[in-house]
C-alpha positions as CSV (number, residue, x, y, z in Angstrom):
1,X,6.0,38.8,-49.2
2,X,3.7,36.7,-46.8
3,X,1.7,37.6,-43.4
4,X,2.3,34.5,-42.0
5,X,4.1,31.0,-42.5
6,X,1.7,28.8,-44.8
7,X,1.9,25.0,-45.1
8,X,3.9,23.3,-47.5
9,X,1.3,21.5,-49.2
10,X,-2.6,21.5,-49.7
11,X,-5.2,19.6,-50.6
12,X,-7.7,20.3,-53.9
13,X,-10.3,17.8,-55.6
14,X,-9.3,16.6,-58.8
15,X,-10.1,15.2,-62.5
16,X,-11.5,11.6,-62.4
17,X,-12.7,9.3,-65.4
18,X,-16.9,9.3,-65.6
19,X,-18.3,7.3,-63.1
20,X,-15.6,7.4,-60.8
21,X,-16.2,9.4,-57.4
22,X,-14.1,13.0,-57.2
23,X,-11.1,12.7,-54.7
24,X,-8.8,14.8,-53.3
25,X,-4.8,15.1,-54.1
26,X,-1.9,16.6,-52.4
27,X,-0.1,19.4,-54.2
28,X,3.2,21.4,-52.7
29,X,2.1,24.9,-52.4
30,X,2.8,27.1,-54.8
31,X,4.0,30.5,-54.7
32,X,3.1,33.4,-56.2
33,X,5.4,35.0,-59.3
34,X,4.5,37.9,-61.3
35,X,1.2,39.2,-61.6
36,X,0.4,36.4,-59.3
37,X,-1.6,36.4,-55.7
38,X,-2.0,33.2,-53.5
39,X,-5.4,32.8,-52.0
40,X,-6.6,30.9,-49.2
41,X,-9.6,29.8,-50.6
42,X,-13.2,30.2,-48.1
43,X,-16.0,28.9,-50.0
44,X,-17.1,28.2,-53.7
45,X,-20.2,27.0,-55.5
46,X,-21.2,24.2,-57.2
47,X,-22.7,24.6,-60.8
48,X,-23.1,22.0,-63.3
49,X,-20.2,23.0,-65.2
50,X,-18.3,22.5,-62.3
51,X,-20.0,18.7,-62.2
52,X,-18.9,18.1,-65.9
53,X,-15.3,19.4,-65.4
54,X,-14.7,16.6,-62.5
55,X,-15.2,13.8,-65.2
56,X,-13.4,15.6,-67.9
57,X,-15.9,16.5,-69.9
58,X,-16.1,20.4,-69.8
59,X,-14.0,22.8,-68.9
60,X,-9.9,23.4,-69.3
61,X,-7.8,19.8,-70.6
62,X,-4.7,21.1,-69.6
63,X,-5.0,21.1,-65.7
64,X,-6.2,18.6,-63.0
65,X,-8.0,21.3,-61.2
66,X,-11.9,22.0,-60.8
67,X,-13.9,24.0,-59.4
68,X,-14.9,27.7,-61.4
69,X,-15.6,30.2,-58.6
70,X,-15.2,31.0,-55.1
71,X,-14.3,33.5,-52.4
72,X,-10.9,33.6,-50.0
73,X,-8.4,35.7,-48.5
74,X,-5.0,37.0,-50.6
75,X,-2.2,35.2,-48.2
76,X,0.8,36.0,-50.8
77,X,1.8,38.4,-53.1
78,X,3.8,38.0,-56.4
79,X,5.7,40.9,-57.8
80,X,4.5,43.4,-60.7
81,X,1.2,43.5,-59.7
82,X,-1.1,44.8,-62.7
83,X,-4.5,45.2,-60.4
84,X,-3.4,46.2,-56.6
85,X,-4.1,43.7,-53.7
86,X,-3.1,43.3,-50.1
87,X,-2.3,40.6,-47.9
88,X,-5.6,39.6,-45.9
89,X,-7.8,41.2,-48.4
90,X,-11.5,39.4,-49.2
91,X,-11.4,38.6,-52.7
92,X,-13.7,37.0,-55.4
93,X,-12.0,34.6,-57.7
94,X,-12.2,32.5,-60.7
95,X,-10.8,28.8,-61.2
96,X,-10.1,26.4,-62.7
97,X,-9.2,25.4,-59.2
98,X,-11.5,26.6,-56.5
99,X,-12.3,23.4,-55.1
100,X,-8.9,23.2,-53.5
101,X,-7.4,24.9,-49.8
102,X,-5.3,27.7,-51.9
103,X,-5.3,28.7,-55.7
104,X,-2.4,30.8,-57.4
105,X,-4.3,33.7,-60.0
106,X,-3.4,36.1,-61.8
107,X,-4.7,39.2,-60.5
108,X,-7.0,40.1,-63.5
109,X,-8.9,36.7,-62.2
110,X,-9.8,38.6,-58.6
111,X,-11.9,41.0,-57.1
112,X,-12.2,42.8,-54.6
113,X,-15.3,41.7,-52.6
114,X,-17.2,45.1,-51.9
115,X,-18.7,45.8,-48.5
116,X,-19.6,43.6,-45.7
117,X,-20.4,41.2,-48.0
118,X,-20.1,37.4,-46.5
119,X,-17.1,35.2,-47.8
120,X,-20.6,32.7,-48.6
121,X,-22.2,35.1,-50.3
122,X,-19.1,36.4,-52.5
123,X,-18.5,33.0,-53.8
124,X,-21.3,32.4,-56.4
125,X,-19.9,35.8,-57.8
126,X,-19.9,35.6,-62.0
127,X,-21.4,32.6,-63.8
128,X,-24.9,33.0,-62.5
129,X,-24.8,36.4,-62.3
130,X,-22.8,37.1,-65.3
131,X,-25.0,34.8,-67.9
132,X,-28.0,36.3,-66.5
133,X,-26.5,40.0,-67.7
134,X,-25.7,38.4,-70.8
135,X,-29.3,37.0,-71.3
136,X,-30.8,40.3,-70.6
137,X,-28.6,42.0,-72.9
138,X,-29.5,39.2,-75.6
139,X,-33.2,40.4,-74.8
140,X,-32.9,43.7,-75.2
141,X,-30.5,43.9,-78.5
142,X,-33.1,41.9,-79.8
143,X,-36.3,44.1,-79.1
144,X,-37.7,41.1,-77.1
145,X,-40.7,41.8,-74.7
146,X,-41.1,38.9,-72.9
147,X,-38.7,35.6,-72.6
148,X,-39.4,32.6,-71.8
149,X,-36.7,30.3,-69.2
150,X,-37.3,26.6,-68.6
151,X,-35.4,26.3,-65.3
152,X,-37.6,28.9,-63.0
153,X,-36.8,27.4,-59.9
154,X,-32.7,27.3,-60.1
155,X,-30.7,30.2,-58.2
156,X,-29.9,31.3,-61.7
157,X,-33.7,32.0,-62.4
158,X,-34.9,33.4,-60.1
159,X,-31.9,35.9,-60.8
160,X,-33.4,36.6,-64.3
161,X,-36.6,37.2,-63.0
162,X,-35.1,39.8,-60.5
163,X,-32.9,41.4,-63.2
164,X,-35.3,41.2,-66.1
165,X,-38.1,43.1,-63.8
166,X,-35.7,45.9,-63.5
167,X,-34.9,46.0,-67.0
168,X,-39.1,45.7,-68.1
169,X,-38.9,42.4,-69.5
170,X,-41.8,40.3,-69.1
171,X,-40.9,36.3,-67.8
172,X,-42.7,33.4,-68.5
173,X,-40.9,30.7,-66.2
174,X,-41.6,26.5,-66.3
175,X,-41.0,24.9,-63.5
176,X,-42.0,21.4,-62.4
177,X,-43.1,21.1,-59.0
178,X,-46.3,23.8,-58.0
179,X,-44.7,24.3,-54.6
180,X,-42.2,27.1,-56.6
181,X,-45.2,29.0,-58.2
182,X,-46.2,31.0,-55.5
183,X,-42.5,31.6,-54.9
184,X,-41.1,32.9,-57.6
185,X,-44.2,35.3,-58.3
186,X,-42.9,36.8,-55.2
187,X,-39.9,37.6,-56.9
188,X,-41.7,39.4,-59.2
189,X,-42.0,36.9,-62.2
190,X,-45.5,37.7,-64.6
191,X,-46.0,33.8,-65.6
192,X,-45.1,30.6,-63.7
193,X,-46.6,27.2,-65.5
194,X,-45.7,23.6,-64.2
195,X,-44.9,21.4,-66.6
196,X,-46.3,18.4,-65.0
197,X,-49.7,20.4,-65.4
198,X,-51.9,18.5,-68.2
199,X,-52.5,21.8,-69.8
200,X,-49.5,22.9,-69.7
201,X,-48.3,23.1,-73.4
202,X,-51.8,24.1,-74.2
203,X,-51.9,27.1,-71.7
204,X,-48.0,28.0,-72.3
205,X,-48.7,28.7,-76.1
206,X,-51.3,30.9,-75.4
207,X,-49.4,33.3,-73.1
208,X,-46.2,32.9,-75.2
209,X,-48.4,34.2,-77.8
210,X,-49.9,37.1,-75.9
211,X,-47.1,38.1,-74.7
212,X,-44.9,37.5,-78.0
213,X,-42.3,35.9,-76.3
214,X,-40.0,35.9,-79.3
215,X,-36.7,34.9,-76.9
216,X,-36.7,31.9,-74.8
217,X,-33.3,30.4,-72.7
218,X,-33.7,26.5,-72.2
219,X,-31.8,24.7,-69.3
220,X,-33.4,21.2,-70.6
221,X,-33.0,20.5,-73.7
222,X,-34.0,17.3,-75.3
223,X,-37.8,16.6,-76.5
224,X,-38.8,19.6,-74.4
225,X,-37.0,22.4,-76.6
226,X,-39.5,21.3,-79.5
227,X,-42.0,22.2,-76.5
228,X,-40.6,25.6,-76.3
229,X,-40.1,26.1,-80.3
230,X,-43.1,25.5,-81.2
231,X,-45.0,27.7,-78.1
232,X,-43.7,30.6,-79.5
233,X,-44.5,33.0,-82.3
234,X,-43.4,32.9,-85.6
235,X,-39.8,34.5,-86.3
236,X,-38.8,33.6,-82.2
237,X,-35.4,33.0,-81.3
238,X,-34.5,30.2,-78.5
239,X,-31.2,29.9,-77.0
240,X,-30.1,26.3,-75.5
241,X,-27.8,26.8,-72.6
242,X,-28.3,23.1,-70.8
243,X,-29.1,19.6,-71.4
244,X,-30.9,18.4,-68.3
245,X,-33.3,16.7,-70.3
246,X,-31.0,15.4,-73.2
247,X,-28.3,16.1,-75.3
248,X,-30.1,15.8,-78.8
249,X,-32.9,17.4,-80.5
250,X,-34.4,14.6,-81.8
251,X,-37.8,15.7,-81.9
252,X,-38.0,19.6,-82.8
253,X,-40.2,19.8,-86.1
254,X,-38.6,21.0,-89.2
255,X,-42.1,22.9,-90.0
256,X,-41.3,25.3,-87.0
257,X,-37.6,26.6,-88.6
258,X,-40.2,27.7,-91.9
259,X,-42.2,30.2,-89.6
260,X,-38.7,31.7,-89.3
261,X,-37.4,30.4,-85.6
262,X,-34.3,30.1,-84.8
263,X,-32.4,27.4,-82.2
264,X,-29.0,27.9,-81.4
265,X,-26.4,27.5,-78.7
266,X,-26.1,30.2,-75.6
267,X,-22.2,30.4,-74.8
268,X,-20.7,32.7,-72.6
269,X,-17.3,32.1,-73.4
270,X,-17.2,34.5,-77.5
271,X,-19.0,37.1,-75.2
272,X,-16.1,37.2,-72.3
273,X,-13.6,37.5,-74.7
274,X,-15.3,40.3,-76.6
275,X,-15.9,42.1,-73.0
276,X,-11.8,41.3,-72.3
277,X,-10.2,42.5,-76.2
278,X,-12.2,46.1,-75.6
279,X,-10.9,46.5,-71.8
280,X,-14.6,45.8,-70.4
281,X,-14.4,42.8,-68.6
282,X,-13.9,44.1,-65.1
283,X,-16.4,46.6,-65.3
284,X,-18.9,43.7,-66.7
285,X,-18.4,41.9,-63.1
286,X,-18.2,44.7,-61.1
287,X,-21.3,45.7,-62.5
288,X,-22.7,42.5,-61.2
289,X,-20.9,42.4,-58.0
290,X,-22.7,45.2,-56.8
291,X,-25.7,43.6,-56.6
292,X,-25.3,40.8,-54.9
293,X,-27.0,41.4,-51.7
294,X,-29.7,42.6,-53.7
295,X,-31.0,41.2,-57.5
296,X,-27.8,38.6,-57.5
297,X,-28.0,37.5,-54.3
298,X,-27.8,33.5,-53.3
299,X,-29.9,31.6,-51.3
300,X,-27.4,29.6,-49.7
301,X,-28.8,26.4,-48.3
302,X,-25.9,23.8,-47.4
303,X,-22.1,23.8,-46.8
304,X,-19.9,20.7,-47.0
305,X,-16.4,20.2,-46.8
306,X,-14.2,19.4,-49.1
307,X,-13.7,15.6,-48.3
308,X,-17.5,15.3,-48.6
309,X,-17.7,16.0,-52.3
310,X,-19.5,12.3,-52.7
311,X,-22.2,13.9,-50.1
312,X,-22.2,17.1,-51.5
313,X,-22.8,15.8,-55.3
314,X,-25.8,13.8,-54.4
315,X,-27.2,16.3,-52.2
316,X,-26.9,18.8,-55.0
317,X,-28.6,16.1,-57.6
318,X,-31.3,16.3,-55.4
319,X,-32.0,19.7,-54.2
320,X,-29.9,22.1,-56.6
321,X,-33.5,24.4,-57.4
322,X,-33.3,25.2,-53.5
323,X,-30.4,27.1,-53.4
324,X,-26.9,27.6,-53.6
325,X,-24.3,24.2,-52.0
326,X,-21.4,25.4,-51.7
327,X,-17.6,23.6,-50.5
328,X,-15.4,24.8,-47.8
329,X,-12.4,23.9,-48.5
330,X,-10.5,24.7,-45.0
């Protein structure tokens, strides 16, 4: 059934080739069938996965659609319903497809948003959030005192300082520009070094040492992972979860694998699908959802709409440490 009439079609940002600029198409609405809900969608984040999917490069092949989070209202309602919703309800949801006026889900791919929490707010609901749960739980599997994370500054970091101060894990976060140091200490992180800082590697082993920072989590990639390697102790573990700085290791020494370190790949997606075959993977993200007006919440600093993607992308380029940018697609 539906609350009110809804337009034939609608409008989502699309799959283009690399180097092309993401545009928009015109789709005829779907409706919802079983286990389906239609929402109308309010806001959702971009992330640089979300970046990679528009040129085809990451994400699911088999659809044009983009766009991995967001927030919107349920306007329709399909039959068989496994997970209860209501017309007009506030929901979280998960893409591919976000980045468009409506998305059609199935209804284990919703939430309901808990509280007066803002539809701005809701959106950036699970990746952030959800790989900073799955870092801490890395962490603490592992025995590891203190960890080490290369993007300080992001929304996502200064989530892991939050969470890992609650769960008495020392951080030792890099950032680039000294304007974030003061800032992020006030979120409670114990070590905040500048890379641009001509002691930097210097004064980065020595507290990775002291603090036997055996885990580290590196946004950057590139020549700066052997950076990371090689500041901490022997028998360390460091996971690579982004390539900001490159997409090859071409420089990490061989002589720091024989003290027993370990590189490897951080990936959400074996860890989701555990969560999901033992009946867990609601309770993962409602775990998370109820902290996001408090450890997981987003600084939200601009809002475009959806036929601004070209302005939003650049912006983002520029000024993604500063906070959330998110698209409204109505």
């Amino acid at each position: 059934m539906e609350s009110t009439p809804l337009p034939e079609t609608y409008k989502a940002l699309v799959k283009v080739k690399p180097g092309e600029t993401p545009k928009t198409e015109t789709f005829p609405l779907p409706k919802p069938g079983d286990n389906q809900i239609l929402v109308k969608v309010a806001f959702a984040p971009i992330h640089p996965a979300d970046i990679y999917s528009m040129t085809g490069q990451h994400g699911n092949k088999d659809t044009p659609f983009v766009g991995m989070e967001g927030s919107g209202t349920v306007v329709a309602l399909g039959e068989n319903l496994k997970i209860p919703f209501t017309i007009g309800q506030k929901v979280h949801l998960t893409g591919p497809g976000t980045y468009g006026q409506y998305i059609l889900v199935e209804t284990n791919n919703a939430y309901p948003v808990q509280g007066g929490l803002s539809f701005e707010q809701a959106a950036p609901h699970f990746s952030n959030q959800g790989t900073v749960m799955q870092m801490a739980t890395l962490a603490q599997k592992g025995g590891h005192k203190a960890a080490i994370h290369t993007a300080g500054s992001s929304a996502l970091g200064r989530m892991l300082i939050r969470y890992f101060k609650e769960k008495g894990i020392k951080t030792i976060n890099i950032v680039r520009r000294g304007e974030y140091i003061q800032e992020l200490k006030e979120e409670g992180a114990d070590y905040v070094l500048n890379s641009t800082a001509p002691d930097f590697e210097a004064q980065f082993k020595e507290i990775a040492e002291k603090e036997q920072a055996t885990i580290s989590f590196d946004a950057i990639g590139g020549d700066f992972t052997n950076i990371v390697v090689t500041a901490q102790p022997a028998g360390s573990i460091c996971y690579i979860y982004g390539f900001l700085g490159g997409r090859t290791l071409n420089s990490l020494s061989i002589m720091e694998l024989f003290k027993g370190k370990t590189v490897t790949a951080f990936n959400m997606g074996p860890y989701l699908k555990e969560l999901i075959k033992a009946g867990k993977i609601r309770e993962f993200f409602n775990k998370g959802h109820k902290r996001l007006e408090t450890t997981f919440k987003s600084n939200i600093q601009k809002v475009f709409k959806l036929d601004e993607i070209a302005e939003a992308l650049a912006y983002y380029e520029k000024n993604s440490s500063k906070g959330k940018i998110l698209l409204q697609p109505n």
